[in-house]
C-alpha positions in Angstrom: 64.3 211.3 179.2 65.4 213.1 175.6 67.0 210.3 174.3 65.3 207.3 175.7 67.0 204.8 178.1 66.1 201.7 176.1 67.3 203.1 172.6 70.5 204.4 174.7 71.1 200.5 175.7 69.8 199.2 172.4 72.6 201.4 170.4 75.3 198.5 171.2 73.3 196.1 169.1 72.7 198.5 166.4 75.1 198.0 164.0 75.1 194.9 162.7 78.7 194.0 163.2 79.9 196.5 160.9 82.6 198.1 162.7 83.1 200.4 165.9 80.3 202.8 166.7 80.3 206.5 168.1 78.1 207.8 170.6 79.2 212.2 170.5 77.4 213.5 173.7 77.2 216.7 175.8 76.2 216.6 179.2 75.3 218.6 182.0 75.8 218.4 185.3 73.3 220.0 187.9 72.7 220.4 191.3 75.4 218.8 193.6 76.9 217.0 191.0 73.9 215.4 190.0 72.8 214.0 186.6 70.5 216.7 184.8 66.6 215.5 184.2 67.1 215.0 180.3 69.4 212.0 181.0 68.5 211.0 184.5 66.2 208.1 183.1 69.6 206.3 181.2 71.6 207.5 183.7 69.9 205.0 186.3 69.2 202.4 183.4 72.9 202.7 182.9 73.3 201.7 186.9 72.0 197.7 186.5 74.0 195.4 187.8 72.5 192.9 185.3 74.5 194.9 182.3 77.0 193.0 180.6 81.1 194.2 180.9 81.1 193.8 177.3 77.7 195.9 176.3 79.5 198.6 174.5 82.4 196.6 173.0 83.2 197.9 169.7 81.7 201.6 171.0 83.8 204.5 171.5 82.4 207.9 173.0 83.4 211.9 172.8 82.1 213.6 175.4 82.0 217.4 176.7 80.8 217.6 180.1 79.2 220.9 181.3 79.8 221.9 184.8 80.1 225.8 187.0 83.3 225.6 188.3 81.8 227.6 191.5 80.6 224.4 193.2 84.3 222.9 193.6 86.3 220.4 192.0 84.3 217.1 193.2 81.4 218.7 191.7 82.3 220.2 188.9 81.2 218.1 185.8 81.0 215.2 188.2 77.6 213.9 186.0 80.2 213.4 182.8 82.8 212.1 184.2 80.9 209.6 186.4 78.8 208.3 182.8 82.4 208.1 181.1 83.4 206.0 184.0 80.4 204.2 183.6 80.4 203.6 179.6 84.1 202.4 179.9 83.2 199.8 182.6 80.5 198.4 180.4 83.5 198.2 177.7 83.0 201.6 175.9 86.8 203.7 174.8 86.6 207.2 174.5 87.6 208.4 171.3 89.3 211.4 172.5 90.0 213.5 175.8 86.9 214.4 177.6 86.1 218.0 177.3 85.0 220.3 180.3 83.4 223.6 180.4 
C-alpha cells in the first residue's frame, strides 16, 4: 500500500523513548464500508492476532475519516472508525475527536 504495512507497525519503535508519538491520518472508506486499496495492505497487517496490546503505547492518533453519507450510518466512514478501534486496542489514544466527512 502508500504507506507501507511494515513501516506502519515499525512507527511504535521509532522513537527511541523520547516521548509520545503522533500518527495524523486521513482515511477513506469505499465500497460497503470497506478499507480503500491505499491502506488495505496495513489494514490486514493491523488484523494479527500475534500484535502486542501494548504496540502503540505512548502513540496517540488524529484521524478524519472520509465516508458518503448515502450508504447509511453502518457504513458511513466505517473504514475509520473500525482502524481507530483497532489502533486503541493495540494501546494507541486519540489525540482529539475523530472527524467525519
Amino acid at each position: 500500500d502508500d504507506y507501507g504495512a511494515t513501516n506502519f507497525l515499525n512507527f511504535s519503535r521509532t522513537n527511541n523513548g523520547h516521548g509520545n508519538k503522533l500518527i495524523v491520518m486521513f482515511v477513506s472508506t469505499t465500497g460497503d464500508g470497506e478499507q480503500c486499496d491505499s491502506i488495505r495492505d496495513t489494514w490486514n497487517a493491523l488484523l494479527h492476532k500475534s500484535l502486542p496490546a501494548n504496540l502503540y503505547q505512548n502513540t496517540n492518533f488524529a484521524l478524519f475519516c472520509l465516508g458518503d453519507r448515502a450508504y447509511g450510518p453502518t457504513a458511513f466512514c466505517a473504514a475509520g472508525r473500525k482502524l481507530a478501534a483497532r489502533l486503541v486496542q493495540l494501546g494507541a489514544t486519540s489525540y482529539c475527536d475523530i472527524g467525519y466527512g
